[in-house]
N, C-alpha and C positions, 0 to 999 in steps of 0.2 A: 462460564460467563452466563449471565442471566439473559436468556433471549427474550422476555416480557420487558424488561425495561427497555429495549429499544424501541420496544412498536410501543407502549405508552406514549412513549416523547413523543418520539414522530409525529403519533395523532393525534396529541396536544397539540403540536406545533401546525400540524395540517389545517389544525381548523382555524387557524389565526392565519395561514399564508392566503394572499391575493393568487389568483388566477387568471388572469386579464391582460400577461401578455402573451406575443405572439409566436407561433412557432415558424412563421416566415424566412426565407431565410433574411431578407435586407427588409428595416425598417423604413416609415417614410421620411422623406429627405428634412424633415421638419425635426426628426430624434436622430440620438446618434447612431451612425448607420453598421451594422454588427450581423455576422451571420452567425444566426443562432442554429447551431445541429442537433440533430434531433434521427434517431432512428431509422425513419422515412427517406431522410435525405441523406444521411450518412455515406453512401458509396460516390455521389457525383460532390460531395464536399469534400471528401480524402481525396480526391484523383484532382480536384483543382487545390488542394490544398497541395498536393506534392508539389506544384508547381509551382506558388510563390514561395515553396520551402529554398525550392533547388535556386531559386535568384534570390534568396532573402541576403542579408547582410548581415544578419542577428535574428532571432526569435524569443519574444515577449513570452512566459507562462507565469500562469496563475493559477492557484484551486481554490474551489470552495468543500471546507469537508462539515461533518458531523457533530464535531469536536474539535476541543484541543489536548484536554487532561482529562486524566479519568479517574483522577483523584486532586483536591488541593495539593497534598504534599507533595508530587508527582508535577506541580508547576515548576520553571524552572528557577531557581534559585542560585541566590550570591553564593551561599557554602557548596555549592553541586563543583564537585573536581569536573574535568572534561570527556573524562568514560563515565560518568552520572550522568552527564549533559547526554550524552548521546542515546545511552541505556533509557532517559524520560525520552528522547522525542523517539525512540522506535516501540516504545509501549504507545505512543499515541498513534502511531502510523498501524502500527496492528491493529491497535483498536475499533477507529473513527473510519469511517464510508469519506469516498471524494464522489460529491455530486456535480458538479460543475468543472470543467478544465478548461481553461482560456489561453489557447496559442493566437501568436500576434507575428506573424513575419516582416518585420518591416526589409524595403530596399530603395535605398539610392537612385535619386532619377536624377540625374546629373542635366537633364534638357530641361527642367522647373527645380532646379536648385532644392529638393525637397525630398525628406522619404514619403513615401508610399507604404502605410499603413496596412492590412488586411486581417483586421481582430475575428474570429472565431472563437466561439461559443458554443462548446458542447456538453451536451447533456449526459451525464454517463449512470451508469446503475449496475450493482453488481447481482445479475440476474444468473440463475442456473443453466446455459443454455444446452447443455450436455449432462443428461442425467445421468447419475450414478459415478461421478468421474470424482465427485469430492465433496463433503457433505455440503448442505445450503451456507449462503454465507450469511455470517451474521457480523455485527459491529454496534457500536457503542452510538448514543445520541447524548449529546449532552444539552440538556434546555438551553443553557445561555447562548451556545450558536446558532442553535437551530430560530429562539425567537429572535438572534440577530438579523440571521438573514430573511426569518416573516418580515421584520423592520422595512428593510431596504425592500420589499416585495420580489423577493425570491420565489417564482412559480415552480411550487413543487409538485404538482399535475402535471408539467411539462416533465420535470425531471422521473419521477415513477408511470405515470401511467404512460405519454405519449412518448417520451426522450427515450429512455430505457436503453442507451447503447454500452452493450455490456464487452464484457473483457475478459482475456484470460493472459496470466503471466505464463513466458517463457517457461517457466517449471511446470503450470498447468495446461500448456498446450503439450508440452511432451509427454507428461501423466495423462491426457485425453485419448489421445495418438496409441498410446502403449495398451489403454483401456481396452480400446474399440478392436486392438489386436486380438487383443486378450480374449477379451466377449466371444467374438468371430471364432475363433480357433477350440476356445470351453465352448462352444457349443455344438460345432465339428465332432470334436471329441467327447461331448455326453452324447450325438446320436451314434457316432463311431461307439462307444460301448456297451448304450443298450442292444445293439447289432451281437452281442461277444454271448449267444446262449447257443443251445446245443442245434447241430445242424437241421433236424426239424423243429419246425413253428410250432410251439407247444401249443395243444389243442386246448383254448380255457373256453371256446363257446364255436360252435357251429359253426355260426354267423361268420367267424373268422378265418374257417378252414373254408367255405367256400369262397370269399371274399379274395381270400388270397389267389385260390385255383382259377379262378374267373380274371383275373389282373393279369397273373401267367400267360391264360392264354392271350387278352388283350392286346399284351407287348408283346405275342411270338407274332401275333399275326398282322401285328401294325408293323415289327421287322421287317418281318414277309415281304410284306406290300411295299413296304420300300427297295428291295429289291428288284419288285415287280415295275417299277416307275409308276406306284400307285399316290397317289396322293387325294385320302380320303378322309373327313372329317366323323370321328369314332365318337359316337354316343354311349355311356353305360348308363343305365340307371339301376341306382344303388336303393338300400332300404331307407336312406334318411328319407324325412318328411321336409327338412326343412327348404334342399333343394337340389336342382339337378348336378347331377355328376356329368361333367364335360373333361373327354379330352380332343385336344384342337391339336394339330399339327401345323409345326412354326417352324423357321431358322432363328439357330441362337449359336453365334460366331461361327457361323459358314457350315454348321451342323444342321441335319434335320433333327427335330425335338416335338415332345407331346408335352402341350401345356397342360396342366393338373388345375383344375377348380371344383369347387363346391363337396372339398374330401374333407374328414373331419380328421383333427392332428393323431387321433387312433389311424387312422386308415392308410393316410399317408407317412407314417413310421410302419405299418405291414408293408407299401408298396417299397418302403425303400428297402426290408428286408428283400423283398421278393423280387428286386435285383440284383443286390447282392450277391445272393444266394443260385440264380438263373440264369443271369445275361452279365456275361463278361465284357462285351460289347456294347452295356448299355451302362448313363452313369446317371445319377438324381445330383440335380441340384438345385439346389436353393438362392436365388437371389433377392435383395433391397430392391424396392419400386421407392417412390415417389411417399411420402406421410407415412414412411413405416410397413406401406404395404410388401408383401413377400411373393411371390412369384416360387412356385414349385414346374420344374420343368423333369422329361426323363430325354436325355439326349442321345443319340446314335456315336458312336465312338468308333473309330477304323479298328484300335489297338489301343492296347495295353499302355503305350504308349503317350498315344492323344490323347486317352482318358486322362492319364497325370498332369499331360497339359494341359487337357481342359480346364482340370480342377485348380490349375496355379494360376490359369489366367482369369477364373471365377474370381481367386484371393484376391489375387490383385487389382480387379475391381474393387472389390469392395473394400480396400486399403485406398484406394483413388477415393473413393465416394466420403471416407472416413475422412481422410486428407482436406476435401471440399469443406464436409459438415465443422471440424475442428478451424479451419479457417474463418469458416462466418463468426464462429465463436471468439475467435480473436479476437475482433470489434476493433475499439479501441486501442487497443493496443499498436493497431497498427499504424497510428501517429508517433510512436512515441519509436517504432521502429523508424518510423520516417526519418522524425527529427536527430537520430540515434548516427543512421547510417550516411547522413546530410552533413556529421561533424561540424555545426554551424555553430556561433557564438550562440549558448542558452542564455538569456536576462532573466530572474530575477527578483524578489524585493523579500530580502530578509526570507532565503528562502530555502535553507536547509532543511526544512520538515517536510517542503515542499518535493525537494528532492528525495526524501526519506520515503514519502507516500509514492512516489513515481518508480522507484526501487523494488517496494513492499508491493505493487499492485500490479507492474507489469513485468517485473524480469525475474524474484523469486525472493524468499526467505530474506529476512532482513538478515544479515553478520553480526554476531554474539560484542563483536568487537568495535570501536569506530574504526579504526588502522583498515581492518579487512572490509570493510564498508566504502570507506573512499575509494582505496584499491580497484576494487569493484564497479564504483562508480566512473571513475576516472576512462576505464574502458569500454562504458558507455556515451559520459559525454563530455569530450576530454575541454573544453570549453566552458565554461561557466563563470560567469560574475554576479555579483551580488551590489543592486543599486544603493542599497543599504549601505553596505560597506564605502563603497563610491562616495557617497553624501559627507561618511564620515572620516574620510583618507584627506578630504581637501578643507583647509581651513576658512576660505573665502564664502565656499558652500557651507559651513558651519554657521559662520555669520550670520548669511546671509536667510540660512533654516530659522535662525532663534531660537538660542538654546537647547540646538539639538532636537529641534523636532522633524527627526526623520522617519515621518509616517509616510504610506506612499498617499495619501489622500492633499497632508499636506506640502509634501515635496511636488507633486505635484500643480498644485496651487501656487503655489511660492515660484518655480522654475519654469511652469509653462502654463501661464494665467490666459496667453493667447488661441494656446492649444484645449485649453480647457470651455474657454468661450465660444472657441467655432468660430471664432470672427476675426477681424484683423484691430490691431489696438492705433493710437496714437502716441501711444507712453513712446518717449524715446527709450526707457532702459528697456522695454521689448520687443525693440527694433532687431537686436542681435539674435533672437531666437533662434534655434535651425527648426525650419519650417517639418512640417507633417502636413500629408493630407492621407484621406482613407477610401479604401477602394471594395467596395462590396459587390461582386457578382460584376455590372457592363456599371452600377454607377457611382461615381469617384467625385468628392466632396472636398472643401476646406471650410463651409459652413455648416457648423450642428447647434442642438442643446447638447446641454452635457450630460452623459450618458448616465446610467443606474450605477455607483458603488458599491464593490461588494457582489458584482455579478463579472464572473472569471472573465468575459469576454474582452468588457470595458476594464476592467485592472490589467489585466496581460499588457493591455494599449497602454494606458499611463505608466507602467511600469517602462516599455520602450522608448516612451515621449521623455521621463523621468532622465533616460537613461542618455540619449540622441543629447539632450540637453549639458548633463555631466560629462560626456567625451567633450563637450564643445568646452566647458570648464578647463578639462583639465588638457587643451592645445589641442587637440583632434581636431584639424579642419577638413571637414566634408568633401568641400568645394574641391578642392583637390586631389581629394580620394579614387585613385584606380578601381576601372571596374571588375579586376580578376585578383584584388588586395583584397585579403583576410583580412577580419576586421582586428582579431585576434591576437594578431602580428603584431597590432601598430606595438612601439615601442612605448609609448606615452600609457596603455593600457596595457602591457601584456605582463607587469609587475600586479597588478591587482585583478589577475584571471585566478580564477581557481579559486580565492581565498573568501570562505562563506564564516558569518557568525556564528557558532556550535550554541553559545546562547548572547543571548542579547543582555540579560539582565547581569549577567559578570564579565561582558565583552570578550569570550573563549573565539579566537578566530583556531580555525582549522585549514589547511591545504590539502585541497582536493589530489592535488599533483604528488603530493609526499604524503602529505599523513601527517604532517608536522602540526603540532597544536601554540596556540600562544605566540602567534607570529605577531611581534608587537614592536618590530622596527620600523614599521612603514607608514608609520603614523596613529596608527590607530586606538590610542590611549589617552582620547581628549575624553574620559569619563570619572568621575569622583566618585570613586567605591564608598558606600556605609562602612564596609570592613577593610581595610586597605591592606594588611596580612593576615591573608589568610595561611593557618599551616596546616593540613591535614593529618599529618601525623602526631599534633598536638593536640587531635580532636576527640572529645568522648560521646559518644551518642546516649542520649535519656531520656527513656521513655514508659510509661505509665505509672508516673509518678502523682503523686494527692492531686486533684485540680484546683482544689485550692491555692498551691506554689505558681510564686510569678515569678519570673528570673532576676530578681532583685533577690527574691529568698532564694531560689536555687544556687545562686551567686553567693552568698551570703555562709549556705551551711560548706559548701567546698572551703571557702577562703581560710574558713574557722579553722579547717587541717592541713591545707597546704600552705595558707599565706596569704595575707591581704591584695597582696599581686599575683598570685599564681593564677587568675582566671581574667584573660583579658578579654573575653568578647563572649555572648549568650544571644543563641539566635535559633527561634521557635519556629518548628516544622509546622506545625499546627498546635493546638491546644493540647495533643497529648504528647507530644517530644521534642525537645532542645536538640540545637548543639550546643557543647562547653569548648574551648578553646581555652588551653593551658598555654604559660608563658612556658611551659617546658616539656619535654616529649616522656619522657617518663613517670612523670605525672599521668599522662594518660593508663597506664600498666599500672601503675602503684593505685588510681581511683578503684580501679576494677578488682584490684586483689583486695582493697582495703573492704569495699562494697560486698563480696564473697563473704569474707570473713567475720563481718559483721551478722550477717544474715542465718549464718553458721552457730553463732553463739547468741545463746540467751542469759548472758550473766548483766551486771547491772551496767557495766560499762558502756557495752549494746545498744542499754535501753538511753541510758543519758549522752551519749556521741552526738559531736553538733549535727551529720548526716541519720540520724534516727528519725527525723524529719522529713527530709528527702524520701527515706525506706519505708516512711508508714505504711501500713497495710499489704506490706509482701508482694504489690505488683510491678515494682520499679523492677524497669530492666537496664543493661548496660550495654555496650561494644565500643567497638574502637570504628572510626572510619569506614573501615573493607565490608563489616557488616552490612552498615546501609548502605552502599553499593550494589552487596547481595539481595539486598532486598527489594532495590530499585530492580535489579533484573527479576525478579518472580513475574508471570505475566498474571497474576491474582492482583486487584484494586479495589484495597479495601477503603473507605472513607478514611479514616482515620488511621494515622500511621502506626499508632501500638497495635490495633486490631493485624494491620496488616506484617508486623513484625511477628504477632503473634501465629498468623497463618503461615509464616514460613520458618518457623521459630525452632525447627528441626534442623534447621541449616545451621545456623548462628551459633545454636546451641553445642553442635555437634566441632563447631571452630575453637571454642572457649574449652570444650575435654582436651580435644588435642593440643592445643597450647598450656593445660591447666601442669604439665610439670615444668616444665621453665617457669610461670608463673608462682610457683611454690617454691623452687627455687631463688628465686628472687624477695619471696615473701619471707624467707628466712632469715635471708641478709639484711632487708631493709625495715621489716615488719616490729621486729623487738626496739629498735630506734625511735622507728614512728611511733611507736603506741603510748609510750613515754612523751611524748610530744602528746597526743590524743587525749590524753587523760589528764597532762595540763592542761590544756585547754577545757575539757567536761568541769575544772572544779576551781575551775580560776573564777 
């Protein structure tokens, strides 16, 4: 991955974003009121945020990220089967940074007939905060979002410099955890070994043999004195110049102990020799202060005994201390444990990627698979709907969208024009609303302007309002709603739980619940495909063919040999690769062996074939389907999709050997037929 092209964008994008709003956390009651979090405030907004979680009804989320594709051909597409679909949106979730998250708890207040809103706004950043635990993170910027969100004025000084609330997933807290073990224990063990030389201190200078005899005696007679119920504060001064050598006498866990300062890390590896080696009774240890700072202690020990206990209850200090520091580092994350272990209804809007990045950023490695992906997810957040989906399950809300414009910007508009004005209307057809009001910190509103679009805080909210609005569509009445009723339950809504868009531009629904793809009884096929069958295994993939060829000619030199009808649909990845869709599945195998074997011979036939065209200049490549699949999962994005077939071209290649005897086989039987046919056509 190119780590310069992300800080380019970015700082392209930096110098065009506004900075001018606030990090407060509630605006004035004149804008719409939004607790924007931010680093500073992030511990007394988690610990009130549990608590409109635990009464919520439902919660609103939203992100704003970096990107969306990291290649054109990698957008999602009408030909993308639904393990393609899923393979593009978790290269994008790997990819692209979420700087923004917008949780929205809405709950029922059944004494003002209305929910109660609570939109939060956090700023998140994926900061190192544990070094060494896992290289720096990097991620993709893609211009077009980034100046989208400059557009809507997206403060991105809040979100890097002042927001910065960082995270770590599930996998990376337990790899931090394991690290810090780790560290602690290799580093025990590298002084435990330089300790393993012959029983005298090898003499490499003076200075050392006396240093050592002098510290000997120190600790016999600081013993001593403890026995003596002396308690005397022991000066040495040493040869450094740079400062005094102190040791002090302390308790450290109900032991008396001599504090060690101002020794240099030579000196104090001879001291820890030189109890080792003399005082069975004495033990050196080492503990974490406060910024890194280390505390060298020599402690008094009964026995043999309490020394090993001492030493364990040292460990497990500093496994507590570890514990603490990998916590803070959580951040973030710990909302999503929140809302995780809350099993509340999630909301929402067209929002599988969204779930993808929530997956990839705070619980671990995205799944190679979708099946083992939902699985996965299912027993995080076994509740999930999709407003999206909602808009387009009921036909009334179709309508009343126009022509399917289920954006949440304009679903919103369309469905809760009241809610969106902060005011109260006189239209009678928005007398029915179900009300919202919003509740920031102690002050609770039903009058706003309309908030910033495109900032996670305020989408989370309209994605709820969106949603409050469509339960009431589809018979969900509030008013009657129990205060200890799932919302999840109702019967009216619990057929279209779980079931999200996989893509939106071939309408793939998936369930979360099963794993089941193409769930397409329940309404949800008011869309008029360009391609209306599609068959994948009638499909050839082609690429780096002349650029001069437009799929009228690409159409044109196939037909010449299989048949005026044999190519019913041609549909351009980008400029450098088609799909072809054959009226027949063998056709697919027969282009591919014919295309071989053309390539193979240089006789005249070769050169006059109607596909001679197609093959000019030796870069045309072929596969069937599975390939580009394979090539959607490389995590390499190259611009252009031959380039990037090309870089993973060892795969594909290595598919086409092992299939090439069956294909020969088949070339046999069918090849002598065809060619006879081919060569009518070259001289007809």
């Amino acid at each position: 991955m190119n780590t310069h092209r992300p800080v380019r964008a970015l700082s392209r994008a930096l110098s065009r974003a506004l900075s001018n709003s606030s990090s407060s956390s509630a605006q004035p009651s004149s804008t719409f009121p939004l607790k924007n979090v931010t680093k500073s405030n992030f511990e007394p907004a988690l610990a009130e945020l549990r608590r409109h979680v635990a009464a919520a009804d439902f919660v609103a989320i939203d992100l704003e990220m970096t990107g969306i594709t990291s290649a054109p051909w990698r957008d999602s597409l009408e030909f993308d089967r639904a393990d393609v679909c899923y393979l593009k949106v978790k290269d994008s979730a790997e990819k692209f940074a979420v700087l923004q998250f917008g949780v929205c708890p809405f709950r029922w207040d059944s004494s003002k007939q209305s929910f109660i809103a609570h939109p939060h706004n956090f700023y998140i950043f994926p900061r190192q905060e544990i070094s060494a635990t896992n290289p720096a993170y990097e991620f993709l910027c893609q211009t077009t979002s980034i100046d989208f969100l400059a557009k809507f004025q997206f403060d991105f000084n809040i979100c890097i410099h002042e927001g910065r609330i960082s995270y770590l997933s599930k996998g990376q807290e337990i790899e931090a955890l394991r690290h810090l073990s780790l560290a602690y224990e290799d580093e025990l063990l590298a002084k435990w070994s330089n300790l393993k030389e012959p029983v005298h201190i090898p003499v490499v200078k003076m200075a050392d043999t006396l240093f050592t005899e002098r510290m000997k005696n120190i600790f016999t007679e600081w013993r001593d004195g403890l026995l003596r119920n002396s308690n005397v504060e022991l000066q040495f001064q040493g040869n450094s110049n740079d400062s005094q050598q102190q040791l002090r006498t302390i308790f450290f866990k109900m032991r008396p102990a001599l504090s060690l300062s101002g020794f240099t890390s030579h000196q104090l590896r001879l001291i820890h020799l030189v109890i080792r080696r003399h005082f069975q009774d004495l033990a050196y240890v080492q503990i974490n202060g406060e910024k890194t700072c280390q505390q060298q202690l020599v402690v008094r020990t009964d026995s043999k005994d309490d020394r090993e206990l001492l030493m364990k209850e040292v460990k497990d200090e500093h496994c507590r201390q570890a514990e603490v520091k990998v916590q803070a580092a959580v951040g973030f994350r710990h909302v999503i444990d929140l809302l995780s272990s809350e099993q509340k209804l999630i909301v929402g809007h067209n929002c599988f990627l969204d779930i993808a990045h929530i997956y990839s950023k705070f619980v671990g490695p995205l799944p190679s698979t979708a099946e083992e992906f939902v699985s996965s997810v299912n027993k995080c957040f076994p509740y999930v709907v999709d407003t999206k989906m909602l808009l387009n399950a009921n036909n009334v809300l179709q309508q009343r969208m126009k022509k399917s414009q289920t954006s949440l910007s304009s679903a919103f508009a369309m469905l809760c024009p009241q809610i969106a004005l902060g005011k109260k209307s006189t239209d009678l057809a928005f007398q029915s609303c179900v009300k919202v009001e919003v509740q920031v910190d102690d002050l609770r509103s039903s009058n706003w302007n309309s908030g910033a679009k495109h900032e996670a805080g305020y989408d989370a909210f309209m994605t709820g309002c969106v949603f409050a609005q469509t339960c009431s569509h589809l018979g969900i009445d509030f008013q009657s709603f129990l205060p200890l009723e799932h919302l999840a339950h109702n019967e009216k809504l619990q057929k279209h739980i779980n079931l999200l868009y996989l893509s939106w531009s071939n309408r793939d629904i998936i369930d979360l619940t099963s794993g089941k793809k193409n769930a397409v009884s329940l309404g949800y096929t008011n869309h008029k495909k360009r391609y209306p069958e599609i068959l994948f295994e009638n499909i050839a993939l082609i690429w780096g063919f002349p650029s001069k060829l437009k799929a009228r000619d690409i159409r044109e030199c196939i037909s010449k040999v299989f048949g005026p009808t044999s190519v019913t649909s041609i549909y351009h990845l980008d400029e450098t690769a088609v799909f072809v869709q054959f009226n027949k599945e063998k056709f697919v195998s027969e282009f591919l062996i014919l295309k071989e074997t053309l390539e193979r011979s240089d006789g005249p036939v070769s050169v006059l074939h109607p596909l001679a065209g197609l093959l000019e200049g030796g870069n045309t490549q072929a596969a069937n389907y599975e390939t580009y699949k394979d090539i959607c999962s490389s995590p390499s994005s190259k611009i252009l999709f031959a380039d990037q077939a090309d870089a993973v071209g060892t795969k594909w290649k290595n598919k086409l050997i092992e299939s090439k005897a069956a294909m020969e086989s088949l070339e046999r039987e069918s090849f002598g037929e065809k060619n006879e046919v081919n060569t009518a056509f070259v001289f007809c």
